[in-house]
C-alpha positions in Angstrom: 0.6 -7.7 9.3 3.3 -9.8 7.2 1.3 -12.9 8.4 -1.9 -11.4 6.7 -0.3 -10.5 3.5 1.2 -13.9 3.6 -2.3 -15.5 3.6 -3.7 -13.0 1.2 -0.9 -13.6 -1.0 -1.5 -17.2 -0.9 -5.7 -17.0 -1.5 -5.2 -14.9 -4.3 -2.8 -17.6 -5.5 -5.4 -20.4 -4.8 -8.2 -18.3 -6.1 -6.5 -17.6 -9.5 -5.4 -21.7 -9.8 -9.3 -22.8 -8.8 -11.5 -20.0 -10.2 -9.3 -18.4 -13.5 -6.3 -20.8 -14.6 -3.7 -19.2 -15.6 -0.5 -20.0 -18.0 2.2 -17.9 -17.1 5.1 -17.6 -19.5 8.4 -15.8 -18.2 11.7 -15.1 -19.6 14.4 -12.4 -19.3 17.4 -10.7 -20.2 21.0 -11.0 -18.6 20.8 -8.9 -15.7 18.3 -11.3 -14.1 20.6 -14.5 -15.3 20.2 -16.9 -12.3 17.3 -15.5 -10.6 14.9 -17.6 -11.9 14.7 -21.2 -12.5 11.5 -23.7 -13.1 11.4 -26.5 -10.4 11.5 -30.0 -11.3 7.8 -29.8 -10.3 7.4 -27.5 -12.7 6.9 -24.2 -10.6 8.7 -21.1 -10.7 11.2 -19.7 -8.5 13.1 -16.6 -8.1 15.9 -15.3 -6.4 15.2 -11.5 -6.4 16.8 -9.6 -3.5 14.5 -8.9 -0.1 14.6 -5.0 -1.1 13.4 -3.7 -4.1 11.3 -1.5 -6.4 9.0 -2.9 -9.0 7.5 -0.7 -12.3 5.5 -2.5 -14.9 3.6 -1.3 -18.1 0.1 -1.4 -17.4 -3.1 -3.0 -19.2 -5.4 -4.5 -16.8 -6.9 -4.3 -13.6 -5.5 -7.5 -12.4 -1.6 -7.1 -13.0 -1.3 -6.4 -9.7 -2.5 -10.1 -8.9 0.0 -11.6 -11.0 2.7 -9.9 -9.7 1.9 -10.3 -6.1 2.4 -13.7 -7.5 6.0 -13.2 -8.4 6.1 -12.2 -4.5 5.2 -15.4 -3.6 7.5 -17.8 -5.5 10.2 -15.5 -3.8 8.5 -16.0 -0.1 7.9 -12.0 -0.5 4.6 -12.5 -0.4 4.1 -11.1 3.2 6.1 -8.1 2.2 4.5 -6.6 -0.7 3.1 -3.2 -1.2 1.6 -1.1 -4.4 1.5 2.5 -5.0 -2.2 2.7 -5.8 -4.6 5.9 -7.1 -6.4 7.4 -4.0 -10.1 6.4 -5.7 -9.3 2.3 -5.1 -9.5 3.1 -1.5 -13.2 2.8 -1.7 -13.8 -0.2 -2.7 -15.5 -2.3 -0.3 -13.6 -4.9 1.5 -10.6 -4.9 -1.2 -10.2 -1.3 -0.6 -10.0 -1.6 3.1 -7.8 -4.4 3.0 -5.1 -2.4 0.9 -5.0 0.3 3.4 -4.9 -2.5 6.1 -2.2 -4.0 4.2 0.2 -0.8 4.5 -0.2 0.6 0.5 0.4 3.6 -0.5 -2.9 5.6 -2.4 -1.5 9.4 -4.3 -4.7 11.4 -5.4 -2.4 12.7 -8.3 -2.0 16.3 -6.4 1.5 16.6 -6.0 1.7 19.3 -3.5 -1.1 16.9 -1.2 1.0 13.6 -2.4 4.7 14.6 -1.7 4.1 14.7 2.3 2.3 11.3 2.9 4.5 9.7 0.1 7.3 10.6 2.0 5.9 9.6 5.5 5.1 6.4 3.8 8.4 6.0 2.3 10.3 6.5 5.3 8.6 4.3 7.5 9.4 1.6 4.9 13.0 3.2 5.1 13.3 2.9 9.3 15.8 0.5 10.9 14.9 -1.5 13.9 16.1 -4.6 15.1 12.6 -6.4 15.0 11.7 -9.9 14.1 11.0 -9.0 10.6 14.0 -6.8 10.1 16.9 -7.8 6.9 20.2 -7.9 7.4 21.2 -4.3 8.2 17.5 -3.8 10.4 15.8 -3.0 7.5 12.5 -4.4 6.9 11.8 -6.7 3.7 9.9 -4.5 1.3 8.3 -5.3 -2.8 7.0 -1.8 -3.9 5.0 -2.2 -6.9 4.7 1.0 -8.8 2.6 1.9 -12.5 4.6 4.7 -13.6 2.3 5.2 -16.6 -0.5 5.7 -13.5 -3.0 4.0 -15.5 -4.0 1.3 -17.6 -3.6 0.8 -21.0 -7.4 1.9 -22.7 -9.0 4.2 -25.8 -8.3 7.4 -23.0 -5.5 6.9 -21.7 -3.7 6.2 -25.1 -5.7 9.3 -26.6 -3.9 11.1 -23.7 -0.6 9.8 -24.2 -0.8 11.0 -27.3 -1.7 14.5 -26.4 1.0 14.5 -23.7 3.6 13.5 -26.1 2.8 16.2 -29.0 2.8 18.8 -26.5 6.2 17.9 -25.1 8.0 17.1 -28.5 8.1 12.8 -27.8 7.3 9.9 -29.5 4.4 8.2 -28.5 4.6 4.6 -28.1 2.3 1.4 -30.0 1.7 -1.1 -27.0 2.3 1.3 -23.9 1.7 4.7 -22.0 4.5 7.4 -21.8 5.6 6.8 -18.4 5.4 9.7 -15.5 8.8 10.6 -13.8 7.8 12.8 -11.1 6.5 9.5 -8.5 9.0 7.3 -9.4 12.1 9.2 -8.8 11.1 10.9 -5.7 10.1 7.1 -4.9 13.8 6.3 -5.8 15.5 9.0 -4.0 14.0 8.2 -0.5 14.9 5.1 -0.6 18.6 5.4 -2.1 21.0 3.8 0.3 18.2 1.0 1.1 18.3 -0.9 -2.3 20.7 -1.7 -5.3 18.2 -2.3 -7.9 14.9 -1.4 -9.8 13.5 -4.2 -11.2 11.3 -3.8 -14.5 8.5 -6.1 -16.1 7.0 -5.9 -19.3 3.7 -7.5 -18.9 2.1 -8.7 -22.6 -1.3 -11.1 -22.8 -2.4 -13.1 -25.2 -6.0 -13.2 -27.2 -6.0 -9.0 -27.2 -7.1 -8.5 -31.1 -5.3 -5.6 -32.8 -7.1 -2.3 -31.8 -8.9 -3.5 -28.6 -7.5 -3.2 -25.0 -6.9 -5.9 -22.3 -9.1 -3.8 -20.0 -12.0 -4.4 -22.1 -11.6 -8.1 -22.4 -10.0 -9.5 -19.0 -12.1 -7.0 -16.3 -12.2 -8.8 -12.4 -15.4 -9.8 -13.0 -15.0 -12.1 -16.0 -11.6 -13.6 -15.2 -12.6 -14.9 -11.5 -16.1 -15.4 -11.6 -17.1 -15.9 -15.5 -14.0 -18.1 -16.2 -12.4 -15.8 -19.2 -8.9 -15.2 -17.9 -6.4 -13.8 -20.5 -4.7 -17.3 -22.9 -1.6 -16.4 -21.2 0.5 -13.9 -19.4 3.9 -13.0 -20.5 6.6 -11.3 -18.4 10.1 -10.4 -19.2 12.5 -9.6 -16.6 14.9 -7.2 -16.2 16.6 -5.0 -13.5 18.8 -2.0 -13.1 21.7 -0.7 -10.5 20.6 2.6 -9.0 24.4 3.8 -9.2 23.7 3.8 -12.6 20.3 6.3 -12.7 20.4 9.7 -12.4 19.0 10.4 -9.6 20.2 13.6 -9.0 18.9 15.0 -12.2 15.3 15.1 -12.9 15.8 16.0 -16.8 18.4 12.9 -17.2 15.7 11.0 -15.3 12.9 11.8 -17.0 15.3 11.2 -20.2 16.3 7.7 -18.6 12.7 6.3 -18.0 11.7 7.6 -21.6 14.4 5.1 -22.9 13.6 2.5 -20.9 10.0 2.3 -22.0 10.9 2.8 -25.2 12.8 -0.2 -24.6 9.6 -2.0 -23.3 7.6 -1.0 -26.0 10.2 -2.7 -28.8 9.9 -5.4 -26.1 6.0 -5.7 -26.6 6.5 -5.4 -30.6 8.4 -8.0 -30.5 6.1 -10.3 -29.0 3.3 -9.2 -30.8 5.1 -10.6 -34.3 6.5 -13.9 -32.1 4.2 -14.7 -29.6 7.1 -14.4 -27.1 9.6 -12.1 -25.1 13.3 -12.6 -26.0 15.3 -14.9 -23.4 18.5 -15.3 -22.0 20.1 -18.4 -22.3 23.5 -17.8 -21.3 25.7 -19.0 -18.6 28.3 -16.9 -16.4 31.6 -18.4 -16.2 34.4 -18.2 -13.4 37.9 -18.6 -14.6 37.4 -19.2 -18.1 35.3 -22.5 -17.2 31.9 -23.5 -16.4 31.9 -24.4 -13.1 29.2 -27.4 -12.8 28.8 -26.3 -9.0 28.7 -22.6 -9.4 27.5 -21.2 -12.6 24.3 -18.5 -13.5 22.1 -20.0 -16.0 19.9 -18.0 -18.0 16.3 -19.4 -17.5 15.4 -19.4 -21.1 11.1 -19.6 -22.1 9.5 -20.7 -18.2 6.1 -22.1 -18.6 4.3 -22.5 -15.7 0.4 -21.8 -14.1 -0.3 -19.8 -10.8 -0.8 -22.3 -8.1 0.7 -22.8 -4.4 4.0 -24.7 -3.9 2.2 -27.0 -1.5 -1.2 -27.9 -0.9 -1.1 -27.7 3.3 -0.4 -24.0 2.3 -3.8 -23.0 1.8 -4.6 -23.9 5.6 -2.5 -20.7 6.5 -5.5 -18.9 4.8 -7.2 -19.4 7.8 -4.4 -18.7 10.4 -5.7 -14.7 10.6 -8.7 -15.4 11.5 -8.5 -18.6 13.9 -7.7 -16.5 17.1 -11.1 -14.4 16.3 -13.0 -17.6 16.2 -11.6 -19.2 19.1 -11.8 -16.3 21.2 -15.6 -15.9 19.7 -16.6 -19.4 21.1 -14.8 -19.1 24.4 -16.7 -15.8 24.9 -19.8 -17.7 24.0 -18.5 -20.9 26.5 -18.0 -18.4 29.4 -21.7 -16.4 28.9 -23.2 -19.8 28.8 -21.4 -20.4 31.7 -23.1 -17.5 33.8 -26.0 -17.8 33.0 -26.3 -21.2 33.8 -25.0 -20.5 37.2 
């Protein structure tokens, strides 16, 4: 199954650089310092860790792509999987391939969630000492999860607004308030299994004041009608889970609050710059800069979704080459009879 991810991964990649180029712009703050660089060749790479949980502000119906992305400049592409609403199972081909693909679909019922979540969870929690396994026999594993459970449109911010006056918050300008409930029970499973949550504030350019990405960058005009968003911006950052209260669901609840509201200075902020803030810094070992061993801060990375190498495209095909050999050897051997 990681094979087949690993060839979706990389013909979304291709489709995206052939059918909707794309400029990507990424930065981020200290905590990612040295896990991300821009090759000579001008790609991105990224050194996040082979375990992890992913949340993201959500706008459109492609993020998803674009992240899966991120997978692939950290060869995670074969080990990716999104926490998706229950409805995107039905979409024909793409909605059987997710379920193919191992994602997890929550209809938004809690008491019919909680089970399979948990099933799900802790089959990405097993250890075994397969091929694929990490370090400690633990499989690699991206999880993408939306905490705001939607994207960003009239609705939804008409609802965030409701949900906030009723509970006494803030709403925000250029995001959803985040749901808790998913996330930390997300967290808890898998505690013991990873040391960080890593966040992305996802921002696109050519979104006028008062409209909504959704209405201007849909699947159908980005691949096929060649409007793909200006730009998409991402700022990095990630968190220790030692230092989120797990335990709590009232300090959690409190702690993704403030981490959004975080976000949504982040997306002020580029909507008066036309960037994200980025660390430029370097880490030093004994009160020098090593030239040999030193964490650079990557600073603004421009760069466009496209493969590392062109030969990689052939392992779009590798899937489905045992089907079509094992379709003309069947037709070989029946020809075969019934010429005998």
């Amino acid at each position: 199954m990681a094979l087949c991810k690993q060839s979706f991964g990389i013909l979304i990649t291709t489709m995206t650089q052939w059918w909707s180029p794309t400029k990507i712009r990424i930065s981020g703050d200290e905590s990612v310092r040295g896990e991300l660089r821009q090759t000579e060749d001008g790609r991105v790479e990224c050194d996040f860790p082979y375990r992890l949980v992913m949340i993201a502000n959500h706008q459109i119906y492609t993020e998803w792509i674009y992240l899966w992305w991120i997978a692939y400049t950290a060869r995670m592409h074969g080990h990716f999987y999104i926490i998706l609403k229950e409805s995107l199972k039905q979409i024909p081909v793409l909605g059987w391939a997710m379920q193919l693909f191992g994602f997890i679909f929550l209809a938004r019922n809690w008491e019919r969630d909680r089970p399979r979540f948990q099933h799900r969870l802790r089959k990405l929690n097993s250890r075994h000492n397969g091929p694929m396994s990490g370090p400690e026999g633990l499989d690699p594993m991206w999880l993408l999860l939306f905490p705001e459970g939607t994207n960003l449109s009239a609705n939804s911010r008409n609802s965030s607004e409701k949900w906030a006056n009723k509970n006494g918050l803030r709403d925000f300008d250029h995001c959803l308030l985040p749901r808790a409930t998913g996330l930390l029970f997300c967290l808890q499973e898998l505690d013991g299994t990873l040391d960080y949550i890593y966040d992305c504030t996802i921002a696109y350019e050519g979104i006028p004041h008062g409209q909504f990405g959704e209405e201007l960058f849909t699947l159908r005009g980005t691949y096929l009608e060649g409007r793909p968003p200006k730009s998409v911006n991402m700022h990095w950052r990630k968190f220790a889970l030692p230092q989120i209260p797990l335990n709590d669901p009232k300090a959690f609840e409190q702690w993704l609050y403030e981490r959004w509201k975080e976000k949504d200075d982040l997306l002020e902020y580029y909507q008066r710059t036309g960037n994200f803030p980025a660390d430029e810094g370097k880490d030093k070992w004994n009160g020098a800069v090593s030239p040999d061993k030193v964490a650079c801060g990557a600073g603004h990375i421009e760069t466009e979704v496209r493969p590392a190498r062109t030969r990689e495209v052939l392992q779009i095909l590798l899937p489905v080459a045992p089907i079509v050999l094992i379709y003309y050897l069947l037709r070989i051997i029946i020809s075969w009879f019934r010429s005998g």
